[in-house]
LOKOL-220914 format. One record per residue (C-alpha): x, y negated, z. Coordinates in steps of 0.5 Angstrom, whole numbers, padded with zeros to 4 digits, always signed. Layout:
BEGIN
XYZ;...
! end
This chain:
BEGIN
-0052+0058+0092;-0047+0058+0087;-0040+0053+0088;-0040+0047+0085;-0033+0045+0086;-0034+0040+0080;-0038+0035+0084;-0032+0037+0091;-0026+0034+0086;-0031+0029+0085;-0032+0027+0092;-0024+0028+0092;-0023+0022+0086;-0028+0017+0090;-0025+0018+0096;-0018+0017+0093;-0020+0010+0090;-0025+0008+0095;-0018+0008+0100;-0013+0006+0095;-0018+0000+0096;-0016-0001+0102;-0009-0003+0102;-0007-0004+0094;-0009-0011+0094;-0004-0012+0101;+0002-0012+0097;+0000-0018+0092;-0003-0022+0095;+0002-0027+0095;+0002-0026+0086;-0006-0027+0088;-0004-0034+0092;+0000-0037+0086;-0005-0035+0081;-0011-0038+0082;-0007-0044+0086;-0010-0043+0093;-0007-0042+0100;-0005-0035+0103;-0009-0035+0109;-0015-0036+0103;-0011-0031+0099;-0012-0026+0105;-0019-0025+0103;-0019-0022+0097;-0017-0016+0103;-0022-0018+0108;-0027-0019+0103;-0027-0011+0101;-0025-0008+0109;-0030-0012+0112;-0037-0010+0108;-0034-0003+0108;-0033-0002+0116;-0039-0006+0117;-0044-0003+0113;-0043+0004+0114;-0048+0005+0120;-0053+0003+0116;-0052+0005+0109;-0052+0012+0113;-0059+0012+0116;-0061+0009+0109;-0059+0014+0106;-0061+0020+0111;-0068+0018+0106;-0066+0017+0099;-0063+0021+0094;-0056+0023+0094;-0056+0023+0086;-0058+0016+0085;-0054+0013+0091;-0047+0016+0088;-0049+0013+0081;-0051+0007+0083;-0045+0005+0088;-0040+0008+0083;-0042+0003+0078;-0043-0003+0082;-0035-0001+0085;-0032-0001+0078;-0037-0006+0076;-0034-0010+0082;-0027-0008+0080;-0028-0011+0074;-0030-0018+0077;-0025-0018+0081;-0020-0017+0075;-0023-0022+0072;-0024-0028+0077;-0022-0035+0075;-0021-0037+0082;-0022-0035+0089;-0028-0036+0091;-0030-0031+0085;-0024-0027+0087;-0028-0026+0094;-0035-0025+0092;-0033-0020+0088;-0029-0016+0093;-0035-0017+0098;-0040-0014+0093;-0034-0007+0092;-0034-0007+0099;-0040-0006+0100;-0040+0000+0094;-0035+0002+0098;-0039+0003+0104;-0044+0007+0100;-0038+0012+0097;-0036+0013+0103;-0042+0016+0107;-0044+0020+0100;-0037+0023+0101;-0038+0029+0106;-0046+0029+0104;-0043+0031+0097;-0039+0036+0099;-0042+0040+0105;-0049+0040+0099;-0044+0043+0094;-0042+0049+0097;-0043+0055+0101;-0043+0054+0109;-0037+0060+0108;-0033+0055+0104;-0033+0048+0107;-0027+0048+0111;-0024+0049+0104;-0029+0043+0100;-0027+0038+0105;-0020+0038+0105;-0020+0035+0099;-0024+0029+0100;-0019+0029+0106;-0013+0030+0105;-0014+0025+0098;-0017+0020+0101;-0011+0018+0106;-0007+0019+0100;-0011+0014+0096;-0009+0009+0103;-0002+0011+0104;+0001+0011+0096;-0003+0004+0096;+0002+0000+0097;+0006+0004+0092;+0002+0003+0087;+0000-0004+0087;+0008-0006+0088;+0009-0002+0081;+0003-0005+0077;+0005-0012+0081;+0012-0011+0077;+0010-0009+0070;+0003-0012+0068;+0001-0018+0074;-0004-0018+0080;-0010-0017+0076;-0008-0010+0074;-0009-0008+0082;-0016-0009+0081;-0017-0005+0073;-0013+0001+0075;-0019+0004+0079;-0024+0003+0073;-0022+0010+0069;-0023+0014+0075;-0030+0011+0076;-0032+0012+0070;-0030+0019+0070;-0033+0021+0075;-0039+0018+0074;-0039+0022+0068;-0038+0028+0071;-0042+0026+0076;-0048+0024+0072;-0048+0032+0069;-0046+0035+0074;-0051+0033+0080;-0058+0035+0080;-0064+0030+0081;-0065+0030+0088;-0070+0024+0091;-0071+0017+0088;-0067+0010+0092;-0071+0007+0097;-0072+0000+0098;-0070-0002+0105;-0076-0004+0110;-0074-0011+0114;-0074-0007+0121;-0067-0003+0117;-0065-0010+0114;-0065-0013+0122;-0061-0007+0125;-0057-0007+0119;-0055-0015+0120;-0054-0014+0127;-0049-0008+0127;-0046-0011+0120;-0045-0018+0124;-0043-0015+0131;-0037-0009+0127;-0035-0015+0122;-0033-0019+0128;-0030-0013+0132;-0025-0012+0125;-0024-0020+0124;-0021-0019+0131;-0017-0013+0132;-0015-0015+0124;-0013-0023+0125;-0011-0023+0133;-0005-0019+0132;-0001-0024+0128;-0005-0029+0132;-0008-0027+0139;-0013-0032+0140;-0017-0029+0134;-0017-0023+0140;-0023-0027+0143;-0028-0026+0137;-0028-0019+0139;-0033-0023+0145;-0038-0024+0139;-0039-0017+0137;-0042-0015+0145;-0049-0018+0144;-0052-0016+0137;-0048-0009+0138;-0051-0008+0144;-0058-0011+0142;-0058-0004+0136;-0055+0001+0140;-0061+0000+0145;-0067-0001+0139;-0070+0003+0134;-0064+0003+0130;-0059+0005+0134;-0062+0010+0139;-0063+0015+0133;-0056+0015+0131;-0053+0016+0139;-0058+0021+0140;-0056+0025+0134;-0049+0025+0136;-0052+0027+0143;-0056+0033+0141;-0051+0036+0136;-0045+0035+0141;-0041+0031+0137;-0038+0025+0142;-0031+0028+0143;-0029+0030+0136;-0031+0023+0133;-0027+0020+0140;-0021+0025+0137;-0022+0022+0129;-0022+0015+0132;-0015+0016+0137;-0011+0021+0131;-0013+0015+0126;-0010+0010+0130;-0003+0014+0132;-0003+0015+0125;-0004+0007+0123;+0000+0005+0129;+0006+0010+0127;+0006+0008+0119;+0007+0000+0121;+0012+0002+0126;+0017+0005+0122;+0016+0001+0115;+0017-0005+0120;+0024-0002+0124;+0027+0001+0118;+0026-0005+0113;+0027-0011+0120;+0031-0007+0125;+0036-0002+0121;+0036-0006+0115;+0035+0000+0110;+0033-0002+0103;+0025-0003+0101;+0026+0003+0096;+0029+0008+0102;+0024+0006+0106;+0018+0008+0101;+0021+0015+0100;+0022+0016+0108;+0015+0014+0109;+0012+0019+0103;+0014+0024+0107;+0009+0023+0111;+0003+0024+0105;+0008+0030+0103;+0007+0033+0108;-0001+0032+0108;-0002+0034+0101;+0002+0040+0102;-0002+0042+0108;-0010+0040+0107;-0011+0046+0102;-0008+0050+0107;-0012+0048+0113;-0018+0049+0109;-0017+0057+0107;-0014+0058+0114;-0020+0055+0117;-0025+0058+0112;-0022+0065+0116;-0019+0063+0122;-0025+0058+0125;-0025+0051+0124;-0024+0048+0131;-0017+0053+0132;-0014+0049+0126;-0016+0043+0127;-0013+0043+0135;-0007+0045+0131;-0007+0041+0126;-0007+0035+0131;-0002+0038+0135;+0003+0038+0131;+0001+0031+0128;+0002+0029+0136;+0009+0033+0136;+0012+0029+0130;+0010+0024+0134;+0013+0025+0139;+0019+0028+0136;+0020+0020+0134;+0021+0017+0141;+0028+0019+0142;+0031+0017+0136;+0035+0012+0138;+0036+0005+0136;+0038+0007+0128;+0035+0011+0126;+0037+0015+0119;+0032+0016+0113;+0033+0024+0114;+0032+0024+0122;+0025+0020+0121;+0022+0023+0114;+0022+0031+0117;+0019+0029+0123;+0014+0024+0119;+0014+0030+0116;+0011+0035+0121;+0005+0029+0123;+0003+0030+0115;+0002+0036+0115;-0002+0036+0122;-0006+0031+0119;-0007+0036+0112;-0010+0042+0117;-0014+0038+0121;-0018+0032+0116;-0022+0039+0112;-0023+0043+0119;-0025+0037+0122;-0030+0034+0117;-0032+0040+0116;-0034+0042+0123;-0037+0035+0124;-0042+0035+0118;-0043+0043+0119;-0046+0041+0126;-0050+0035+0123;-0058+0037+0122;-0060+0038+0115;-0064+0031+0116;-0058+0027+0118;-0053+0028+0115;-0052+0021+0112;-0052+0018+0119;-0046+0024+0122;-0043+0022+0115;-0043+0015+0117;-0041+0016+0124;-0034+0019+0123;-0032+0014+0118;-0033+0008+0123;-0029+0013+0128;-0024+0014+0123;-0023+0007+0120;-0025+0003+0127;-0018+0008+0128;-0015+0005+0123;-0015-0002+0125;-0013-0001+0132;-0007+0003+0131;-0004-0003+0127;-0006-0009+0133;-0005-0005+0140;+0002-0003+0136;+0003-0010+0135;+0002-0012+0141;+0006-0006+0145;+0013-0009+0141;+0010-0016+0143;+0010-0014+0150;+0016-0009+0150;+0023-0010+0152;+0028-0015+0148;+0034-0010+0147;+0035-0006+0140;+0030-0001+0139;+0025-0003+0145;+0019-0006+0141;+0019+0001+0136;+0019+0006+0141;+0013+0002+0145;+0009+0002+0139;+0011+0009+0137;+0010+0011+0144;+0003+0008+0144;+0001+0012+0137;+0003+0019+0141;-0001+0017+0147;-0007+0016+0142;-0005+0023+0137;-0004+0027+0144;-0011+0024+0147;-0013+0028+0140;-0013+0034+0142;-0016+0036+0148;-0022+0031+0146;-0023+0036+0140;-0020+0043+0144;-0027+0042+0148;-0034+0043+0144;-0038+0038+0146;-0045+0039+0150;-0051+0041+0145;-0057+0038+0147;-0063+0042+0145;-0066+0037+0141;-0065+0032+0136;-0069+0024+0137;-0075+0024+0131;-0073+0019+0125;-0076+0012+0125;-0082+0011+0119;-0080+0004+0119;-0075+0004+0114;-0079+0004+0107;-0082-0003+0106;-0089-0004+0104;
! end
C-alpha cells in the first residue's frame, strides 16, 4: 500500500475549518446582534445552531457511515459545509442566519467522523501514529485561533467574513480531494430504523449540550440535562445503541474514550480559567492575554509532529501517557501561582500543557482508530468525537461552577477551577496507562438501516 499523505493534509485542513467553526462566531456575535437587529440571546444561536447538530449527529452519522462510501460522503459534506458558510455569510436576518448554521452543522458532523476514517484508510499500519497527528493537532489549533481570527476579521471587514473565511479551504480540498480519493462505495439512504435512533440520541445529546452549555450562566438550564436521560437511554438498550457499546467492548476501547473526554475537559476548563482571570482579576490587557494563551497551541503544534514519529517508533500508548502527563503537569504547575499572575509565569506552564496535548492527540487517535474493526470504523470515529466534544463542553461548565462555589478572596474562583481541570487531566493518564479488556467478538451490524 502506497502513502497517500495528500488525502492526511486534506483530513488536516477539514478538521482545522470544522473546529475553527466552533469558536470563531463566538467573538462576533454582538456584531451579528446589532446586524440583523435581533437580541443577543437570539444572537447566541447563530453559535448553538452549529455546536448542537455537530455533537448530536455524530453517533449516528457514524453507524451510517460504517455502510457508505468514504468518497462520496466527504464530497458531499465539504460542499454543503461551504455552501452553508455561504448562506450564513449571506443572511438577512436571524432566522435565515440559524438554519444556515443548522444545516453546517450537521456537515460539520459528517467531516468529523470521516476525519480519522480518512486517515487511517491513507496509510500504512507503520505510519498512523504520524498521519493523525496532523488532523489532531490542526483540529484544536482551528479551535483555539478562532477567536483570534474572527476578532481580525471583526476589525477589518464585519461579521460576515467570519462565516466567508472557511469557504476557499473548502474548495481546496474539495479539489484535492475529488482527485485524490478513489471510488469507494455509493451513499446510502438511511432506513426509518436509523432515522428514529438518530432522532432519539440527536434529541437526548442535543438536550445534555443545551444544559452543560446554557446552565453555566443560568443554572436553572442545568435541569434540562433531566430530559436527556429517556431517550438516551431507550438507544442505548435498542437496536441502535447495543452495536456501538458492544464494539467499544469488544475492542476494549471504554478507558481511553474516558481519557479523550477527561483531557478535553481540564483542557477547556483551563482555556476559560486563565483568559477570565488574566483579562477580569489581574487586569492584563486583551492583546497580552492572547499571546500568553497562544503559548498553549504553540506548544501543541510544535509537539504533534514530534509525538506522531515517536509513537511510530516507540509505541502509541507509551507516548500518548506521556503526552497526558505532561499536559496534567502544566496544570498542575498553575495551581500555586498565586493571586497575580505575570504573563510569563502562566505561558511556559500553558506551554508544557501544549505539548503534552500535541504528543498525545495522534497516538491516541491512532491507538483508538487502530483497534476499531475494519467494518467499524466510522462508528469508533464517531465515538471519540462525542468523548472529546462532550469534553470540551463540561470543562467550561463544571469550571464555572467550581469558581462559583469557591472562596470569595482574591484568586479563589481561578484556582478552584484550575484545580478542577488538574483533576480531570491527571484522571487522563491512568485511564489511558491501563489497556482495556478485549473481548473476543464484535456484535453483528443490524441490516435495518437501508430503507426499501
Amino acid at each position: 500500500m502506497k502513502d497517500r499523505w495528500v488525502l492526511v493534509a486534506v483530513a488536516g485542513a477539514l478538521s482545522f475549518v470544522a473546529m475553527l467553526d466552533m469558536n470563531i462566531v463566538n467573538v462576533a456575535l454582538a456584531d451579528i446582534a446589532e446586524g440583523l437587529n435581533v437580541s443577543a440571546a437570539t444572537a447566541q444561536w447563530a453559535a448553538l445552531g452549529y455546536q448542537l447538530p455537530v455533537v448530536a449527529l455524530l453517533l449516528p452519522v457514524g453507524r451510517w457511515l460504517d455502510g457508505a462510501g468514504t468518497r462520496p460522503a466527504l464530497l458531499a459534506a465539504t460542499v454543503g459545509f461551504a455552501l452553508c458558510s455561504a448562506l450564513a455569510a449571506l443572511s438577512p436576518w436571524a432566522a435565515w442566519l440559524i438554519a444556515a448554521r443548522i444545516g453546517q452543522g450537521a456537515c460539520g458532523a459528517v467531516l468529523f467522523v470521516l476525519m480519522p476514517v480518512l486517515v487511517i484508510r491513507a496509510v500504512r499500519p507503520a505510519a498512523r501514529a504520524r498521519a493523525m497527528s496532523v488532523p489532531a493537532t490542526l483540529g484544536p489549533l482551528g479551535a483555539v485561533t478562532g477567536p483570534a481570527v474572527g476578532g481580525l476579521l471583526l476589525d477589518h471587514l464585519g461579521w460576515r467574513w467570519v462565516f466567508l473565511v472557511k469557504i476557499p479551504f473548502c474548495l481546496l480540498a474539495l479539489i484535492v480531494a475529488w482527485r485524490a480519493m478513489p471510488e469507494d462505495g455509493r451513499m446510502r439512504v438511511p432506513g426509518r430504523r436509523a432515522l428514529a435512533d438518530a432522532s432519539a440520541v440527536a434529541g437526548g445529546l442535543a438536550a445534555l449540550l443545551l444544559a452543560l452549555t446554557l446552565g453555566s450562566g443560568e443554572p436553572p438550564w442545568f435541569l434540562l440535562a433531566v430530559a436527556a436521560v429517556p431517550p438516551l437511554w431507550w438507544w442505548l438498550r435498542g437496536p441502535g445503541g447495543r452495536p456501538v457499546t458492544g464494539v467499544l467492548r469488544a475492542a476494549g476501547l471504554f478507558r481511553a474514550h474516558g481519557s479523550v473526554l477527561t483531557l478535553a475537559a481540564g483542557f477547556a476548563a483551563m482555556h476559560y480559567v486563565v483568559a477570565l482571570h488574566l483579562r477580569r482579576d489581574d487586569g492584563i490587557s486583551a492583546t497580552a492575554t492572547g499571546l500568553t494563551v497562544l503559548a498553549f497551541p504553540l506548544g501543541m503544534a510544535l509537539a504533534g509532529p514530534l509525538g506522531g514519529r515517536l509513537a511510530d517508533r516507540y509505541g502509541l500508548r507509551r507516548v500518548a501517557v506521556t503526552g497526558a502527563s505532561l499536559t496534567a503537569a502544566g496544570l498542575l504547575l498553575l495551581i500555586p501561582l498565586g493571586d497575580a499572575w505575570s504573563p510569563p509565569e502562566v505561558a511556559w506552564r500553558l506551554a508544557l500543557a501544549g505539548v503534552g496535548m500535541g504528543l498525545n492527540g495522534g497516538p491516541t487517535q491512532a491507538l483508538v482508530m487502530g483497534a476499531a474493526p475494519a467494518e467499524r470504523t466510522a462508528t469508533v470515529g464517531s465515538t471519540v468525537q462525542v468523548a472529546r466534544g462532550l469534553g470540551f463542553t463540561l470543562g467550561p461548565a463544571l469550571a464555572t461552577a467550581a469558581w462559583a462555589l469557591a472562596g470569595s478572596g482574591p484568586g479563589d474562583g481561578a484556582r478552584a477551577g484550575l484545580a478542577l481541570a488538574a483533576v480531570a487531566a491527571c484522571l487522563a493518564v491512568p485511564l489511558l496507562a491501563l489497556p482495556g479488556r478485549r473481548n473476543a467478538a464484535v456484535p453483528e451490524r443490524t441490516t435495518d438501516t437501508v430503507s426499501t
